[in-house]
Backbone as a ProteinNet text record, in pm:
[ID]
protein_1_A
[PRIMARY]
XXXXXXXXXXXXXXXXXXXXXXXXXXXXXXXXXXXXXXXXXXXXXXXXXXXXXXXXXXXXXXXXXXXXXXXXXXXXXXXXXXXXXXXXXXXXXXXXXXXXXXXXXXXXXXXXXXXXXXXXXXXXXXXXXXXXXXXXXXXXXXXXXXXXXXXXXXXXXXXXXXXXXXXXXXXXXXXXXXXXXXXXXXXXXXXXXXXXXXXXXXXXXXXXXXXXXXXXXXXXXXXXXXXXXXXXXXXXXXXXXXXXXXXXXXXXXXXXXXXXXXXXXXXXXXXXXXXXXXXXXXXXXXXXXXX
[TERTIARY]
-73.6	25.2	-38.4	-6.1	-97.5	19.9	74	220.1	121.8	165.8	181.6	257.1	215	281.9	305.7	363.3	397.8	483.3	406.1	544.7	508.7	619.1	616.5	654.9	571.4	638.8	632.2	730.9	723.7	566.4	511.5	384.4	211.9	255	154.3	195.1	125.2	146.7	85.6	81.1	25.6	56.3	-99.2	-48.8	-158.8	-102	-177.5	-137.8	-273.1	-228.2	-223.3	-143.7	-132.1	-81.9	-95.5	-70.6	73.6	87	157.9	264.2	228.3	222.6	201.6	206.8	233.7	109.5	13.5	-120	-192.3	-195.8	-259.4	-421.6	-436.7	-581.8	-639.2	-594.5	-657.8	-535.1	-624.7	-516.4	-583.2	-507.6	-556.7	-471.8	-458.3	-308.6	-386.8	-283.9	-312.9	-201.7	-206	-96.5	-33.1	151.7	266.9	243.6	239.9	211.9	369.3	343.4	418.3	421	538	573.7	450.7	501.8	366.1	242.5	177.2	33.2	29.9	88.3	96.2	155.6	219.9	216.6	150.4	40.5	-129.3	-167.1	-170.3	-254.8	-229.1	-80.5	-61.7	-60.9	-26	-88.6	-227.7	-355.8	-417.5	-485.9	-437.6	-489.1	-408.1	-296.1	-290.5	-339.5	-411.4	-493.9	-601.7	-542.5	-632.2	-626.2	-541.3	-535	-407.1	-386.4	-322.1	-177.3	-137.2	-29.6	120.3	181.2	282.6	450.1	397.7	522.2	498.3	578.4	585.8	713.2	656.9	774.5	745.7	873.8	855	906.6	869.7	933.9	949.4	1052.9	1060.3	1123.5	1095.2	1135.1	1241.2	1367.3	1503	1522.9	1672.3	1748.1	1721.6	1801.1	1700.6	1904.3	1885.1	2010.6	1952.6	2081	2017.2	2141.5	2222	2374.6	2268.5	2323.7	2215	2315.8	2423.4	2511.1	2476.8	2405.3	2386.7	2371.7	2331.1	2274.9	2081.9	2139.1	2035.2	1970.9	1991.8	1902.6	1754.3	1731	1626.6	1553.1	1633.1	1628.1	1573.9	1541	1515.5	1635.2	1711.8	1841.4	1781.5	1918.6	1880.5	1756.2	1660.7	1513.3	1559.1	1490.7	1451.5	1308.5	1234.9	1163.4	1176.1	1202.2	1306	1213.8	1078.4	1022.3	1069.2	1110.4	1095.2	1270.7	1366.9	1528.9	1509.4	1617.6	1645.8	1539.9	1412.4	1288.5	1275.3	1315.2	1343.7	1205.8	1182.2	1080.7	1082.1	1204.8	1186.2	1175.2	1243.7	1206.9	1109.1	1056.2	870.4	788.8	794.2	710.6	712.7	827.6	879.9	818.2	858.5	805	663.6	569.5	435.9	340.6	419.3	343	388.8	519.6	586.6	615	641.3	646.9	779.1	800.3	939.5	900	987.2	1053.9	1180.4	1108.8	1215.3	1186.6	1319.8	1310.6	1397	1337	1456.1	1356.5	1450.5	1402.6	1285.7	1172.8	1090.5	1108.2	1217.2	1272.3	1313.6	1378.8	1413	1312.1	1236.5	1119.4	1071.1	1049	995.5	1041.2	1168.7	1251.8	1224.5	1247	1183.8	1074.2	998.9	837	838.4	883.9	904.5	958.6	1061.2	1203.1	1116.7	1043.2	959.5	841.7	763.1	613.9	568.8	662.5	647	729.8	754.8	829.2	968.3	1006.3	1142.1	1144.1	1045.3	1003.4	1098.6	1192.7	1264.8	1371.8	1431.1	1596.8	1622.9	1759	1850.6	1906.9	1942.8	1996	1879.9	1811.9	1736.6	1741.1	1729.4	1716.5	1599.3	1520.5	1406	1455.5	1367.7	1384.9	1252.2	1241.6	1092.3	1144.5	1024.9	1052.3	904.7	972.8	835.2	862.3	819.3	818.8	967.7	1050	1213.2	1247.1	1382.1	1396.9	1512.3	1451.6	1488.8	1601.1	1596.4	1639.2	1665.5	1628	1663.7	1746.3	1827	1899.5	1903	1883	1907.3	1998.1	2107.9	2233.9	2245.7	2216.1	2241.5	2160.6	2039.1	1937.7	1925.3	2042.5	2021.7	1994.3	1910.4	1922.9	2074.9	2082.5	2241.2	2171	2262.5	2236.5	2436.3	2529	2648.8	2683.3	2784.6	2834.5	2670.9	2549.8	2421.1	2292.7	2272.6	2212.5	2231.5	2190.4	2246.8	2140.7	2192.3	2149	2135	2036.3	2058	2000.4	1879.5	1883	1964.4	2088.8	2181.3	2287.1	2322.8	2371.8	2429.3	2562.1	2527.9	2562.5	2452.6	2461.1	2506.5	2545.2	2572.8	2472.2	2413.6	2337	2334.3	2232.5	2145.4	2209.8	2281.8	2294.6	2160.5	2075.8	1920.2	1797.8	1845	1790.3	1745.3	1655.2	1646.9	1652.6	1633.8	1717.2	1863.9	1927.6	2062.6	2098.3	2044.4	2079.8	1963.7	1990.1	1896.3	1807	1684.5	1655.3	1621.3	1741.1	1775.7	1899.9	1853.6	1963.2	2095.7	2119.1	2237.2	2337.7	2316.9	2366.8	2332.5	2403.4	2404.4	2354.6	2387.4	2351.7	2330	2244.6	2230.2	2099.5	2069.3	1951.4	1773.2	1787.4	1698.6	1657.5	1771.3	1730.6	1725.5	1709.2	1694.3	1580.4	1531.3	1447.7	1313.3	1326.8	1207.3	1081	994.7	861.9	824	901.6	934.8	1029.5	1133.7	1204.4	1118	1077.6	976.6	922.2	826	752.6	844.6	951.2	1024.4	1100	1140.4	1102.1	1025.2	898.3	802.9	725.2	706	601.9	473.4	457.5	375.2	414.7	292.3	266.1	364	423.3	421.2	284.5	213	114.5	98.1	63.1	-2.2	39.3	201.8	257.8	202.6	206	105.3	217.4	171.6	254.2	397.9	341.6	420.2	539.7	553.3	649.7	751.2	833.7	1009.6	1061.7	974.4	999.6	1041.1	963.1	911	1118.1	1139.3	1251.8	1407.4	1363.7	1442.4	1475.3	1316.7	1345.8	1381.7	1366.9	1394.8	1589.6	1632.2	1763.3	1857.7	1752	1828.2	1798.1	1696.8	1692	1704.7	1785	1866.9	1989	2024.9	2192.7	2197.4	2084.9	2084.1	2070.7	1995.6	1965	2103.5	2188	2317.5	2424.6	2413.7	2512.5	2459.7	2342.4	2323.2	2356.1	2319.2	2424.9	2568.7	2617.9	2796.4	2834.1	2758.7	2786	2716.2	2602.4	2550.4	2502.8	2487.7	2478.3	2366.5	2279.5	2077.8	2034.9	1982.5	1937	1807.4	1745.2	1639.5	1612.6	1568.5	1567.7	1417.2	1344.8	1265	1184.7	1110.8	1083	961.9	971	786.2	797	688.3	647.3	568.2	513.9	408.3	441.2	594.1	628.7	610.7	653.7	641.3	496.9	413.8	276.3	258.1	331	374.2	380.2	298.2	421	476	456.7	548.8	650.6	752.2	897.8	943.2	854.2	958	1029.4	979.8	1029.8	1150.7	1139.3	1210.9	1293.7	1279.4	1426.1	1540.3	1455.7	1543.8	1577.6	1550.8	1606.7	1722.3	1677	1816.4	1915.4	1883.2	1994.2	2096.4	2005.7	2078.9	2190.5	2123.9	2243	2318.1	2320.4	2435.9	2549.8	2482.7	2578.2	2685.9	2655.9	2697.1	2738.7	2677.7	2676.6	2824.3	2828.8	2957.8	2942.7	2788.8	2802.8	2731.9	2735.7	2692.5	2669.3	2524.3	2455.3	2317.7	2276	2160.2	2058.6	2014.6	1906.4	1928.2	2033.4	2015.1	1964.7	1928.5	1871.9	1720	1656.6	1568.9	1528.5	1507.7	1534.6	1380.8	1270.5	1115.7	1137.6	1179	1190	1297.9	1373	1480.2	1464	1408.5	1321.7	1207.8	1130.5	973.5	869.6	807.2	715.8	684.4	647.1	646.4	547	492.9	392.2	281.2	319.5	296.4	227.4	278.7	251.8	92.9	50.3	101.4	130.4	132.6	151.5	304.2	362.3	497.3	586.4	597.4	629.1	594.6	435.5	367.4	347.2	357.5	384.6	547.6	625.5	803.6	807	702	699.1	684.6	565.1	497.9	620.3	705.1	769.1	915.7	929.5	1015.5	965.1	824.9	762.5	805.8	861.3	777.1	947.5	1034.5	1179.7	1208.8	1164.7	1163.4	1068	997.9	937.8	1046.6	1068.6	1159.7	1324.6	1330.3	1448	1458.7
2964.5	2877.7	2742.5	2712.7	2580.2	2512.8	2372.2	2283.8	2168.3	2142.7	2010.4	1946.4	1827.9	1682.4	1555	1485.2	1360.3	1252.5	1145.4	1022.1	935.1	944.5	867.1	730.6	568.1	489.2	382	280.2	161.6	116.1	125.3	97.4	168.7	278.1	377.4	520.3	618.1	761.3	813	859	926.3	1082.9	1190.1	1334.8	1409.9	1497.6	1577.6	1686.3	1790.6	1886.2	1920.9	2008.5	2040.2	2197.2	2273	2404	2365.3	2507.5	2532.3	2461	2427.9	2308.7	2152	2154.4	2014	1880.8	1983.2	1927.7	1851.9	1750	1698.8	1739.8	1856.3	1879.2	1804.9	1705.4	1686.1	1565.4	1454.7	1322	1213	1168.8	1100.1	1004.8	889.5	794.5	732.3	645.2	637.7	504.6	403.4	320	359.7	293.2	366.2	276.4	297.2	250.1	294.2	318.1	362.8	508.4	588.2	726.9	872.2	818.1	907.5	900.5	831.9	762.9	835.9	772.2	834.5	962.5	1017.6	1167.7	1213.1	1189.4	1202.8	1245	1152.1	1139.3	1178.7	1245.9	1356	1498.4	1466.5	1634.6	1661.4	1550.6	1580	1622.3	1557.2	1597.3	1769.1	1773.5	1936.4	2049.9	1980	2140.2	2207.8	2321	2411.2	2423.9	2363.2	2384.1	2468.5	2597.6	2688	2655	2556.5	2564.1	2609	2654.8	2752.8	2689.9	2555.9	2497.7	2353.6	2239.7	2079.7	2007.8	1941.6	1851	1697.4	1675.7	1486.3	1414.2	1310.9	1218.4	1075.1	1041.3	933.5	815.6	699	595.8	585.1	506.2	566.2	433.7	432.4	547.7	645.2	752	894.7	1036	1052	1149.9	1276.6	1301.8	1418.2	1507	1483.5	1579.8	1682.3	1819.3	1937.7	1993.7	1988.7	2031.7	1932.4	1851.5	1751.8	1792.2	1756.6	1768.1	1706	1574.3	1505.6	1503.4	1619	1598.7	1606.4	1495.9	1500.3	1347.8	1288.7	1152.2	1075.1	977	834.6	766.5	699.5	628.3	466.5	361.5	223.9	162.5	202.3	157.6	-7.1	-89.4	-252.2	-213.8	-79.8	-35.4	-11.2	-98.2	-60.6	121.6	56.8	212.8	330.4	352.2	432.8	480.4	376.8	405	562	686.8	781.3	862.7	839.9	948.7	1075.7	1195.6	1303.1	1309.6	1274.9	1308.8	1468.3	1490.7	1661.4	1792.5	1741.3	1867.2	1866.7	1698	1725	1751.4	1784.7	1802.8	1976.8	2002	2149.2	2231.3	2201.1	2276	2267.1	2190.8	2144.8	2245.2	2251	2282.1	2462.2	2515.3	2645.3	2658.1	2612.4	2619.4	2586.4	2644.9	2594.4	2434.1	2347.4	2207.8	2154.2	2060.9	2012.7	1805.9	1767.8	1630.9	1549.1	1484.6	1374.9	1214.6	1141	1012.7	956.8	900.9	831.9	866.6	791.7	740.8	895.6	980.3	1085.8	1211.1	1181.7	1285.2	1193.5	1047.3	1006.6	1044.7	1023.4	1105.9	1233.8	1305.7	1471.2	1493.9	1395.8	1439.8	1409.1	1270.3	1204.8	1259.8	1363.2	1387.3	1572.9	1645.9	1775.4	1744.2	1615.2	1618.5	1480.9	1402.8	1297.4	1200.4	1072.9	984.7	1031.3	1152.5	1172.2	1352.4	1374.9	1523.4	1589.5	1667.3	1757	1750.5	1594.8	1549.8	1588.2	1570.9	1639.2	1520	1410	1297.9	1159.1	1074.9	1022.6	927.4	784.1	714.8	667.6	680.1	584.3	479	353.3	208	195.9	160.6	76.7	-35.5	-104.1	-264.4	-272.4	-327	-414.9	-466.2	-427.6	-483.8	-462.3	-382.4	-342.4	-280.7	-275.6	-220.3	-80.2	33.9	127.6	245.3	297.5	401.3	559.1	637.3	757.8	851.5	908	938.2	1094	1164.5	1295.8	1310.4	1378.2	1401.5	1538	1592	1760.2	1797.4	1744.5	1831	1858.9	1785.7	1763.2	1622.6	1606.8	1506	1453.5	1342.5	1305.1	1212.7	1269.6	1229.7	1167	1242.4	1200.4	1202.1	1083.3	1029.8	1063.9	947.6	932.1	941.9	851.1	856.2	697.9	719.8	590.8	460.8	358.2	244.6	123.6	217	89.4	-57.7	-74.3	-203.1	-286.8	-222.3	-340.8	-355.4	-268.8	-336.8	-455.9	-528.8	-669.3	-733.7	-851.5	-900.4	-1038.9	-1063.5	-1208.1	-1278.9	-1368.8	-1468.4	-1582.2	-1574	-1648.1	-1836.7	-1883.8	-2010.6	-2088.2	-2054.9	-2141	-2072.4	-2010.3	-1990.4	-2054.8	-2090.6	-2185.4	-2107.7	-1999	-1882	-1913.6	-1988.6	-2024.7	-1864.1	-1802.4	-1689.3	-1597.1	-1495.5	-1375.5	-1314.2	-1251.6	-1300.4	-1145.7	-1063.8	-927.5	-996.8	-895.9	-993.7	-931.7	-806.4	-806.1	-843	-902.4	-896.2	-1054	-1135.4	-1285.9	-1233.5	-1163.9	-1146.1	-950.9	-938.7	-821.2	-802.2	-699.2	-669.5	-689.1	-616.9	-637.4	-810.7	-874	-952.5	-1084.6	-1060.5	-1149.4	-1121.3	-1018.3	-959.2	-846.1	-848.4	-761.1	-886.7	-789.2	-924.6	-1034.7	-992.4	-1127	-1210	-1199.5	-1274.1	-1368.9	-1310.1	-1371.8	-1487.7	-1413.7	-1509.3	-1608.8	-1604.3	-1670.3	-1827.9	-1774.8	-1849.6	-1956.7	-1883.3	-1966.9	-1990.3	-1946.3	-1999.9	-1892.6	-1835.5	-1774.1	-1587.7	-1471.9	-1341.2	-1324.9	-1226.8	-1223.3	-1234	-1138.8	-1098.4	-1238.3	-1356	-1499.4	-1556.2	-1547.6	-1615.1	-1548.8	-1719.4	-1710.3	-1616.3	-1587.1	-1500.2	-1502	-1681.6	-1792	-1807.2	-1796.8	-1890.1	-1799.5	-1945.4	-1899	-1796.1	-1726.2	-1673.2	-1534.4	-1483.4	-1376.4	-1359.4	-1402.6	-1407.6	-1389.1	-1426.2	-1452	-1333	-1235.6	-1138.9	-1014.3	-1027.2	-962.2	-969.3	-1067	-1087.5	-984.1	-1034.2	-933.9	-751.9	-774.7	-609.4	-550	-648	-608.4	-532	-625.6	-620	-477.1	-446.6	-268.7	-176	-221.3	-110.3	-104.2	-222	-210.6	-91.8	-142.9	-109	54.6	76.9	227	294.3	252.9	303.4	309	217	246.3	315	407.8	434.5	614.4	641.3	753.8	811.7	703.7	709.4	819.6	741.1	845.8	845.4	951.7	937.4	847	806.7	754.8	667.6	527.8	449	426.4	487.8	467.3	332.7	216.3	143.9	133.9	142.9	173.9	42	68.5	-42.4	-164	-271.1	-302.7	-421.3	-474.3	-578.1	-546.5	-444.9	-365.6	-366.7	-408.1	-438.9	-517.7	-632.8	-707.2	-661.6	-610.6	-538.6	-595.8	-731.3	-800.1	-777.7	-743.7	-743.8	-644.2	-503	-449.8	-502.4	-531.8	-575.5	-690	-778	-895.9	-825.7	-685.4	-635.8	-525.9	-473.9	-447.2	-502	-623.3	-710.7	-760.5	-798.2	-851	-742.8	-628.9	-512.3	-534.8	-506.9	-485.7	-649.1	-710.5	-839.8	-829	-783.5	-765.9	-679.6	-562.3	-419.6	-439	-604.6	-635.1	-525.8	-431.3	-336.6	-213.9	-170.3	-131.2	-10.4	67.9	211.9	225.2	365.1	399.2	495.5	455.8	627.8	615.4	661.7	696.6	641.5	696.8	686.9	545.6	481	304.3	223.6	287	225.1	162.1	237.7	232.4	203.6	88.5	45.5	91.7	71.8	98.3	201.4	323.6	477.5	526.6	413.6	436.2	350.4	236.2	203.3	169.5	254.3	319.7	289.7	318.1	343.5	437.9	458.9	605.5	621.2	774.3	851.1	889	908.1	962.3	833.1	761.5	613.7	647	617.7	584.8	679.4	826.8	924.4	1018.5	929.2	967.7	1031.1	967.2	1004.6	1118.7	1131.7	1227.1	1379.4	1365	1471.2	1546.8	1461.6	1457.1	1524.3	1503.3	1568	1698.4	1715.7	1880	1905.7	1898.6	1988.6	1972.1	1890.5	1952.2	2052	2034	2196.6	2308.8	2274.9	2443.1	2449.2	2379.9	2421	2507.2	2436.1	2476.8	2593.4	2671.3	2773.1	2913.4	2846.8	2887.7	2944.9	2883.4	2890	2967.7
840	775.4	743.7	599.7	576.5	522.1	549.1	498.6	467.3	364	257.4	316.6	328.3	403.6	247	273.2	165.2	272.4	271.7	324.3	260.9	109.9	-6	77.4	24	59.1	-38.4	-12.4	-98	-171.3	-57.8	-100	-84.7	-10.9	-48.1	-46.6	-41.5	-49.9	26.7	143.3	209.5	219.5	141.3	161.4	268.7	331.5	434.6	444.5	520.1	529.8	643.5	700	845.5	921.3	1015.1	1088.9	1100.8	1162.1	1197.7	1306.1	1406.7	1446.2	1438.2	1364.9	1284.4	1291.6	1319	1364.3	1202.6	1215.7	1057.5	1068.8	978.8	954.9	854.8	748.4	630	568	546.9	482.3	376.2	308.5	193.9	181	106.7	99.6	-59.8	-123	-254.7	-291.3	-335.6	-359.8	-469	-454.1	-480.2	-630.4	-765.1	-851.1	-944.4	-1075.6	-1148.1	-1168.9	-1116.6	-1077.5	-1150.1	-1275	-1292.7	-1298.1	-1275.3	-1241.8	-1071.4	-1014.8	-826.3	-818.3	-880.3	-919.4	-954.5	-1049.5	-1071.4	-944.6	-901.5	-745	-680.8	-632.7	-517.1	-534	-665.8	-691.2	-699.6	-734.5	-760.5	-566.4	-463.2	-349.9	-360.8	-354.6	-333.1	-352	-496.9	-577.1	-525.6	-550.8	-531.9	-309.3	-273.4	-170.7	-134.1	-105.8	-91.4	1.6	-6.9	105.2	93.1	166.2	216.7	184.8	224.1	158.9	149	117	68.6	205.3	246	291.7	238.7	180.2	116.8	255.3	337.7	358.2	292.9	251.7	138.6	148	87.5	88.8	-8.3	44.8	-37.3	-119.2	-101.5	-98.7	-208.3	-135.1	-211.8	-206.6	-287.6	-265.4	-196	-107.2	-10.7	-45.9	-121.9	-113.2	-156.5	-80.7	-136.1	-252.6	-269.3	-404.1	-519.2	-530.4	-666.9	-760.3	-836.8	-931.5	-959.6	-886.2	-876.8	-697.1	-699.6	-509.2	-542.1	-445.2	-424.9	-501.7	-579.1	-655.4	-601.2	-619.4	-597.9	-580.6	-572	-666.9	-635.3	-613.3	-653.1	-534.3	-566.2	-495.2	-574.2	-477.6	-558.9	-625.7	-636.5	-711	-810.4	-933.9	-1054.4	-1121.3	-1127.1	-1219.4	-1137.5	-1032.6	-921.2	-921.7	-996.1	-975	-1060.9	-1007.4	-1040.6	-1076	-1045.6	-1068.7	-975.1	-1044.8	-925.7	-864.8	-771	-666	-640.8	-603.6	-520.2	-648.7	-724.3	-837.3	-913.8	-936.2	-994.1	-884.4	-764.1	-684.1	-662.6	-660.5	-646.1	-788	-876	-982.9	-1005	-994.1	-1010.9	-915.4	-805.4	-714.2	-672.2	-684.5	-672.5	-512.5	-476.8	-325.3	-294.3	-159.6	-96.6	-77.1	-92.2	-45	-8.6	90.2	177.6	142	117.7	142.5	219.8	322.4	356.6	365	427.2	420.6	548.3	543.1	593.5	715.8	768.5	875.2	929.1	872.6	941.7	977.2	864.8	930.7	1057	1086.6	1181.5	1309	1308.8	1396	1482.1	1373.6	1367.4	1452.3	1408	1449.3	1574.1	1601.1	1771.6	1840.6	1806.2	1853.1	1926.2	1842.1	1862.3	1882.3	1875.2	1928.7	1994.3	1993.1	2075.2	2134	2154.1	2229.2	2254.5	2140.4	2240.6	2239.6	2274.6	2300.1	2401	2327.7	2413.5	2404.2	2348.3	2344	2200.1	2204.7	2096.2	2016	2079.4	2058.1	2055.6	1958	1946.2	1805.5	1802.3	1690.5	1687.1	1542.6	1526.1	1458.8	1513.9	1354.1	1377.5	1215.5	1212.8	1114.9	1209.1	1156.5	1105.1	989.6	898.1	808.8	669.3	519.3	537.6	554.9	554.4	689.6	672.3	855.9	799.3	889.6	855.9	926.6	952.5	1103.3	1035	1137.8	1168.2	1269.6	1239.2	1365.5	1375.9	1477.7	1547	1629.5	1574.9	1638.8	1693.5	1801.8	1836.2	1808.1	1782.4	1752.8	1514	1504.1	1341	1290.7	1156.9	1096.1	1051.4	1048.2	983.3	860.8	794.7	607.2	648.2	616.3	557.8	419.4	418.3	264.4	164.8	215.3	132.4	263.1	325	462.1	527.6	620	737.6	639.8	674.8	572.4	738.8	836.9	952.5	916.1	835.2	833.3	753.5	718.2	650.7	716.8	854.1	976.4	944.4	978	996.4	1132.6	1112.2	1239.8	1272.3	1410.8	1487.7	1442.9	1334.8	1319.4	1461	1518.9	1625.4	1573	1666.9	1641	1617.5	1679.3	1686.6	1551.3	1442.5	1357.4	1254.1	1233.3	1105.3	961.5	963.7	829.1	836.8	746.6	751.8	679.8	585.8	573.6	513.5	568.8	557.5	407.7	424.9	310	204	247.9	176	64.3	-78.9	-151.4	-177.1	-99.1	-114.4	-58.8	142.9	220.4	315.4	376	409.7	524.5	634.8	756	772.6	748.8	791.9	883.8	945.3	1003.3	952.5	807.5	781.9	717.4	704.4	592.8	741.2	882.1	943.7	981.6	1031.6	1121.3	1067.5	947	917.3	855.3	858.4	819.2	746.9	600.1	496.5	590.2	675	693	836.9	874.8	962.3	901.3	787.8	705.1	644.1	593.9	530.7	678.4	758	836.4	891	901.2	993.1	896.8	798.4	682	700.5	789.2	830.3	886.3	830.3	923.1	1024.5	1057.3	1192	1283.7	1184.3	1349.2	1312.1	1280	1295.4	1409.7	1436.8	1513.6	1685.3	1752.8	1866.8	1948.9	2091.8	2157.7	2231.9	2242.7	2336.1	2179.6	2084.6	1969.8	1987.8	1967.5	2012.3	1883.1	1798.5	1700.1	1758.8	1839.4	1939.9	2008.8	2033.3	2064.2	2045.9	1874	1809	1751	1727.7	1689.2	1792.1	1894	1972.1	1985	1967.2	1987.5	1855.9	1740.4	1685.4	1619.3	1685.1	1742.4	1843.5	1916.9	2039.3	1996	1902.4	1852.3	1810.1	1694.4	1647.7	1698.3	1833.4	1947.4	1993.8	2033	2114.8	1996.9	1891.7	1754.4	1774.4	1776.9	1772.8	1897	2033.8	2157.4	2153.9	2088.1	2100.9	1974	1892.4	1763.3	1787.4	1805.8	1808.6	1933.3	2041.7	2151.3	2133.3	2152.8	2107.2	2320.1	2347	2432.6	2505.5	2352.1	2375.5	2230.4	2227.7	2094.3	2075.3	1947.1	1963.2	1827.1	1880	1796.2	1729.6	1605.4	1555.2	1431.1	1332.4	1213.4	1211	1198.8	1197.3	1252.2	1256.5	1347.4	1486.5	1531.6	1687.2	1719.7	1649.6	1702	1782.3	1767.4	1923.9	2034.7	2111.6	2202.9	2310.6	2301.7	2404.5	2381	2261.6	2209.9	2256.5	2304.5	2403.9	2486	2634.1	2728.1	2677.9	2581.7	2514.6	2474.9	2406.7	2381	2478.4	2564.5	2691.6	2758	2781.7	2892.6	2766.3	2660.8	2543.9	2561.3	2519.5	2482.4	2660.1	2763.6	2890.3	2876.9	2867.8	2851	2740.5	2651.3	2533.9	2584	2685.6	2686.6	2805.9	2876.5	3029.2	3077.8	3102.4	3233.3	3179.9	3029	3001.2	3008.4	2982.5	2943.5	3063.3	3127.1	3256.8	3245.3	3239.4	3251.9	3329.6	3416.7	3495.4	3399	3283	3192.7	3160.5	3128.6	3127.9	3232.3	3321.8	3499.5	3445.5	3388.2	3343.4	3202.3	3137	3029.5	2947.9	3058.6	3019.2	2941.3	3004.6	2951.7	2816	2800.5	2729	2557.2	2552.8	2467.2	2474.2	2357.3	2376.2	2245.1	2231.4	2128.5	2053.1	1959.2	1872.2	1976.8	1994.5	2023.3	1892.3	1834.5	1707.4	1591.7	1608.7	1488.4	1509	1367	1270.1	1147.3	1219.1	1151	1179.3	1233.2	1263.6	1132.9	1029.9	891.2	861.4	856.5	775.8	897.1	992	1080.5	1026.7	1056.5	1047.7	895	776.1	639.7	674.2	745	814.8	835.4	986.5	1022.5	892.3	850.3	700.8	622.4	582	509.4	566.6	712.3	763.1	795.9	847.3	810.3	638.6	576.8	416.3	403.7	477	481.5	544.4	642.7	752.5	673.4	599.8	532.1	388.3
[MASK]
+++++++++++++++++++++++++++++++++++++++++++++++++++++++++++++++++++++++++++++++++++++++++++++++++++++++++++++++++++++++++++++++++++++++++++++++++++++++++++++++++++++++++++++++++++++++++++++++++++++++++++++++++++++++++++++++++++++++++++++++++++++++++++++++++++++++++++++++++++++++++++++++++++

């Protein structure tokens, strides 16, 4: 069994190939340009390489209704060339293979959820924080799409009295998750990187407070057995500990469960990063094989 991997993103393309097991034998990445130009380029890694089936994981929003018309779309990306470009049916026809697509975040899930940080559980959310803030959720052992799919970084949140972002810097939304707490907003902030900022800056804090709040919002909402945090802000990794000790003070002692005793074990790290995506694509191929 040979599966075609894809974790289309804002800003690059990463395709691989991988077993049966979701083992990446073979990877390439390519920046996300204008659709058919980077469609060039991912097909041009597939050829002539025999594989069994395609899994996309993609940067959305992306229609997942499987009755559409348009499944498998792009829809309103702030990627204007990229709005409504069917991703899943030029990939499907090009190539003849079974395909499977869901979003970034949910193959990340997937992959964590069957081969790493939350290996074994049924119930599990990923976020990644970075350029945008994202999430994935595993409910029973399924992806949840819904109405379109979960939209966690537009969350909104308790704005931090001690913020100097009087408001957030996503443009659709004054206080939401991403538009406080993902990396432009950092930068927008402090003038500066995250990674720049020293270890000691009260920035460190700030963001922890409000990715406390999403961790709390996703316990009283999907109640995941395990939250897992990945993306290029989480490179910090002091902000773990900064955000379990935050979340445990937000939740004052309300939900009671054994597994909250232990906050270390309960928010974690991908296992998988930085191929969490492109694994989570694999085991979408091989569902889409399977099926």
């Amino acid at each position: 069994m040979l599966l075609g991997a894809l974790e289309a993103g804002g800003t690059k393309m990463v395709m691989g190939l991988a077993d049966g097991d979701g083992n990446i034998l073979k990877q390439a990445s390519c920046p996300t340009r204008l659709p058919e130009e980077t469609l060039g380029d991912i097909l041009a890694f597939f050829q002539g390489e025999k594989i069994d089936a395609l899994g996309i994981a993609t940067f959305g929003p992306v229609d997942l209704r499987a009755d559409s018309p348009t499944f498998g779309n792009i829809t309103n990306t702030p990627k204007l060339a990229w709005r409504n470009f069917p991703l899943y049916a030029r990939l499907k026809d090009a190539l003849g293979v079974p395909c499977a697509i869901d979003t970034d975040v949910n193959g990340a899930v997937l992959a964590e959820a069957e081969l790493g940080a939350g290996e074994g559980l049924k119930n599990c959310v990923y976020f990644t924080v970075g350029t945008g803030i994202g999430g994935g959720v595993l409910s029973g052992g399924q992806l949840v799409h819904g109405l379109i799919h979960p939209e966690w970084g537009h969350v909104i949140m308790n704005r931090h009295p001690e913020d100097p972002l009087q408001r957030g810097v996503c443009p659709y939304h004054d206080h939401c998750v991403e538009g406080y707490a993902c990396g432009p907003a950092m930068q927008a902030r402090w003038a500066m990187p995250a990674q720049e900022l020293p270890d000691d800056h009260r920035g460190w804090a700030l963001e922890a407070h409000y990715l406390a709040q999403l961790c709390v919002d996703a316990m009283m909402t999907v109640s995941p057995e395990r939250i897992i945090l990945g993306g290029g802000v989480m490179h910090h990794e002091a902000l773990y500990p900064m955000v379990r000790q935050a979340v445990t003070s937000m939740l004052g002692g309300y939900l009671a469960s054994p597994v909250l005793s232990d906050m270390d074990s309960y928010i974690v790290a991908p296992r998988l990063y930085p191929d969490s995506g492109l694994v989570g694509a694999a085991l979408l191929a091989k569902q889409a094989l399977a099926q």
